[in-house]
C-alpha positions in Angstrom: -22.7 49.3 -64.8 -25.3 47.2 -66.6 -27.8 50.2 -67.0 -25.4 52.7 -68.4 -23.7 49.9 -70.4 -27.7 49.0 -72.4 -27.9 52.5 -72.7 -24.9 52.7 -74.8 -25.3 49.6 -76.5 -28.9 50.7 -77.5 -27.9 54.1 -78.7 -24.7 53.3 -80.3 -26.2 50.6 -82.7 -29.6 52.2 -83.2 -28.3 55.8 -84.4 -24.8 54.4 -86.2 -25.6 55.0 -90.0 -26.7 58.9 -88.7 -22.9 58.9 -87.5 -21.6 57.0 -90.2 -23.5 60.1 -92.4 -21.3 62.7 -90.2 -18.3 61.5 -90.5 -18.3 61.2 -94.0 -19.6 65.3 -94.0 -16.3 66.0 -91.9 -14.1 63.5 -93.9 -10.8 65.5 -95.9 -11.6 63.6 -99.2 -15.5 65.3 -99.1 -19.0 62.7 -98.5 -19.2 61.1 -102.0 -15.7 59.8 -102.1 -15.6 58.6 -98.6 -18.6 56.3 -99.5 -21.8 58.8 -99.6 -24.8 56.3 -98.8 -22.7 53.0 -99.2 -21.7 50.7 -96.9 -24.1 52.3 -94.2 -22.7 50.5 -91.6 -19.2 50.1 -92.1 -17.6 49.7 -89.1 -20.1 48.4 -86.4 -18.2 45.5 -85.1 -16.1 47.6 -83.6 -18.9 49.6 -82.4 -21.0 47.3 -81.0 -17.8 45.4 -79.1 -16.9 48.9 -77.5 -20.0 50.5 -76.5 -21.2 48.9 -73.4 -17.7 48.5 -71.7 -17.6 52.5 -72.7 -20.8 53.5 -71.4 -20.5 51.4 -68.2 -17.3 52.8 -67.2 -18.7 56.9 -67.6 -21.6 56.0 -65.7 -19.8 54.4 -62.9 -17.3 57.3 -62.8 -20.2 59.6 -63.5 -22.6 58.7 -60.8 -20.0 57.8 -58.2 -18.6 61.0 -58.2 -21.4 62.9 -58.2 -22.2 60.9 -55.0 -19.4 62.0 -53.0 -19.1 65.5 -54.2 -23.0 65.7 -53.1 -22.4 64.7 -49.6 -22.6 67.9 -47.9 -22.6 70.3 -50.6 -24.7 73.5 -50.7 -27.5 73.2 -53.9 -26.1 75.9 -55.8 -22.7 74.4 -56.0 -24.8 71.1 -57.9 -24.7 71.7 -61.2 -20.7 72.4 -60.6 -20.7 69.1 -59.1 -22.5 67.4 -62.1 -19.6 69.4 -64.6 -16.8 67.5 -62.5 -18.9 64.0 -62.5 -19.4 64.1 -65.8 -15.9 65.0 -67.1 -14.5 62.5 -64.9 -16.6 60.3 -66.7 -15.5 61.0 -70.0 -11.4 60.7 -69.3 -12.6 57.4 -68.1 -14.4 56.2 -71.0 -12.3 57.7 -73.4 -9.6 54.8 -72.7 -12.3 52.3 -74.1 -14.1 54.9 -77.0 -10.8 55.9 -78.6 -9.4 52.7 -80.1 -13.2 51.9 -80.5 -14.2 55.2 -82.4 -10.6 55.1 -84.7 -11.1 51.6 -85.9 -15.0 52.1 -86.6 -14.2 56.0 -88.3 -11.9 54.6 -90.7 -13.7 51.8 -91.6 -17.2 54.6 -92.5 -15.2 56.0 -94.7 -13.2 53.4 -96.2 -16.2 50.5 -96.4 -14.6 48.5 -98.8 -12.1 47.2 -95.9 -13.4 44.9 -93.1 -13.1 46.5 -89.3 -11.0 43.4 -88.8 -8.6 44.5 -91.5 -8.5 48.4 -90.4 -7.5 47.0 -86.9 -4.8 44.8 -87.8 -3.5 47.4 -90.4 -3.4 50.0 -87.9 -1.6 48.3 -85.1 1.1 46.9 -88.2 1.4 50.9 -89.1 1.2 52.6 -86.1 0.8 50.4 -83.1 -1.0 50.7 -79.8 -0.2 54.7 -80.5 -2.4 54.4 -83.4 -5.7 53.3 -81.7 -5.0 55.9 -79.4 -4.4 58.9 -81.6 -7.0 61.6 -81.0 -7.5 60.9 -77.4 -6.6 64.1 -76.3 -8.6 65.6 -79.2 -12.0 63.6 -77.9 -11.6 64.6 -74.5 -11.4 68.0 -75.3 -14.6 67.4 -76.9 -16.2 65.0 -74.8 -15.7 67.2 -71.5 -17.3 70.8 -73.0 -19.7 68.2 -74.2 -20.8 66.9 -71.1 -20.1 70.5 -69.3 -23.3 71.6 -71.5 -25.3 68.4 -71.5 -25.3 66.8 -67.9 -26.0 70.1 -65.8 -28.8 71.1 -68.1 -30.1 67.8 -68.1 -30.1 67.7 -64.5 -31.4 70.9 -64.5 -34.1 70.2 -66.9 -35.3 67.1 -64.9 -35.2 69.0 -61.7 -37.6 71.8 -63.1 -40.0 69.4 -64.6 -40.0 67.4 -60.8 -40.8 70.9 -59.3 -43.6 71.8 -61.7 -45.2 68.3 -61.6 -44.8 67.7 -58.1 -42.8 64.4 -58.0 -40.0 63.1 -59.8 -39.9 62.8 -63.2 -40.5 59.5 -65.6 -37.8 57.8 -68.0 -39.6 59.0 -70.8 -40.0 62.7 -69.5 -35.6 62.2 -68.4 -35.4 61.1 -72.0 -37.1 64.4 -73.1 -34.7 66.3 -71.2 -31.9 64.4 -72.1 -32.8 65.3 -76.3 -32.9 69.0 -75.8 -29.6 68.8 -73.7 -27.8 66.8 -76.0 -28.7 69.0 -78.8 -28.0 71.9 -78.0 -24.5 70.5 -76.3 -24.3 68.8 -79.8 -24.4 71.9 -81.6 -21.9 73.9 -80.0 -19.0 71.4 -79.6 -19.3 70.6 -83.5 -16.2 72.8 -84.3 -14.3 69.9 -81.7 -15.6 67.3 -83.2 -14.9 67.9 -86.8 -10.9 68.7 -85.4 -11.2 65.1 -83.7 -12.6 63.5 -86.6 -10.1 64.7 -89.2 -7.0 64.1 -86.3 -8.6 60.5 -86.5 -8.3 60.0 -90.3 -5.2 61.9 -90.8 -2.6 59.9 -92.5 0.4 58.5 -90.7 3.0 61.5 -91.0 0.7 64.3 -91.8 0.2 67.6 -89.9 -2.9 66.6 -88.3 -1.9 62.7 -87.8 0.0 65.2 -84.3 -2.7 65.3 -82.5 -2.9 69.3 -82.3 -6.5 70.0 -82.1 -5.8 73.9 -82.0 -3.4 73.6 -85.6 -6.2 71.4 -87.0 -9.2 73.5 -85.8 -6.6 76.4 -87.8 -6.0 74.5 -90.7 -9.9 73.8 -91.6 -11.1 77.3 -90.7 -8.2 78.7 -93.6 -9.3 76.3 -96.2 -13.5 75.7 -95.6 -14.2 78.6 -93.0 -17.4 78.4 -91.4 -18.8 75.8 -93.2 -16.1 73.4 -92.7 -16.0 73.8 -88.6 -19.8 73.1 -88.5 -19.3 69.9 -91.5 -22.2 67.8 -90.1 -23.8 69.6 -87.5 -27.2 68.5 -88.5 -27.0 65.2 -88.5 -25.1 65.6 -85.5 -27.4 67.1 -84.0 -30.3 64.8 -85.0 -27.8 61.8 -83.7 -27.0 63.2 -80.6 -30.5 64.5 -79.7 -32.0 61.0 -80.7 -29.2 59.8 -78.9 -30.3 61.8 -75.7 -33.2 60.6 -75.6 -32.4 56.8 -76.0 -29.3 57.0 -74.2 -30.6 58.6 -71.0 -34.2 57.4 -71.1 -32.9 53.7 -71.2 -30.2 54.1 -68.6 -32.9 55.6 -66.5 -35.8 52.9 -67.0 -32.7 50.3 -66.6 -31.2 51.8 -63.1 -34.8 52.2 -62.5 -36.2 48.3 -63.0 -32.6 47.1 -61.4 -32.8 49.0 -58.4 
């Protein structure tokens, strides 16, 4: 709990004007009128509030299911192991991210308002429902996510402990950790961008449903290409950052705890 929850409190504040960057790149209204460079960090309070309770609760999920469906498994039924840890994980910590990652998205691209406004206006508009729209749409982002990143992470380290002859360091786990995320980064951008604009979606509208399928439609007919992959580099140089912070802290953490 208190490793993975520094990890994600490191990572979250350390790489949040990169995100605040991408999700002005997948915003409807374009980068510029969402804000461009302004207001960097619009909309950390609610980042920094959320991020350890979120990170603590996938790493519990994530290591105590891996733990159970490692008792008595064959090694080449692992990595299928680590794909069912880690999506576990995420429906977990998707109950704490979502309310988290709608109040802090609006606020990046509207950083005139306070977070403490956005909140309040959302629950007076929308209610609980509202801090909660685009669940569905982050977890079916979050678990191809992790589907990609944890097994080849786990791989990765496992490889590097073979070649070297003992386990591997935090710093070399962080390594590992920034190639997985970056190439799981790049491939799940398409769900991302859906999740974002679901997210920002006005009350009413076609995407303010939920349908990650009609959305992922609707961008591919009026940007094509272009518009599913809005912010994949700085995505990628977030998340592959983030991989490296995230999962070379957790493990220096668990490791000086332990």
């Amino acid at each position: 709990l208190k490793a993975g929850g520094v990890a994600g409190v490191c990572v979250d504040l350390i790489l949040f004007p990169l995100d605040t960057v991408k999700t002005r790149l997948q915003s409807p209204q374009g980068f510029r009128k969402a804000g461009g460079f302004r207001g960097i960090y619009a909309g950390v309070p609610s980042t920094a509030i959320g991020s350890f309770p979120n990170a603590a609760a996938f790493f519990i999920t994530y290591e105590n299911v891996k733990s159970m469906l490692h008792h008595g498994s064959t090694s080449y039924l692992t990595p299928a192991a680590h794909m069912v840890a880690a999506s576990l994980g995420e429906v977990v910590a998707c109950l704490i991210r979502v309310p988290s990652e709608v109040v802090k998205q609006r606020a990046q691209v509207s950083p005139s308002s306070s977070t403490l406004r956005i909140l309040s206006r959302t629950l007076y508009h929308e209610g609980i429902q509202g801090l909660y729209r685009g669940y569905k749409s982050t977890v079916l982002r979050e678990i191809p996510f992790s589907l990609v990143q944890f097994p080849l992470w786990e791989s990765l380290k496992d490889l590097w402990s073979w070649k070297q002859g003992h386990v591997v360091d935090s710093w070399q786990s962080a390594v590992c950790g920034a190639f997985a995320g970056g190439f799981a980064a790049a491939v799940t951008t398409p769900l991302d961008v859906a999740k974002t604009r679901i997210m920002l979606a006005k009350a009413g509208s076609s995407n303010a449903s939920g349908n990650v399928l009609a959305a992922l439609g609707g961008i591919w007919r009026t940007q094509g290409l272009s518009g599913l992959f809005a912010g994949v580099v700085p995505r990628m140089a977030a998340i592959s950052l983030g991989g490296f912070i995230f999962l070379g802290t957790y493990e220096k953490t668990r490791q000086l705890l332990l």
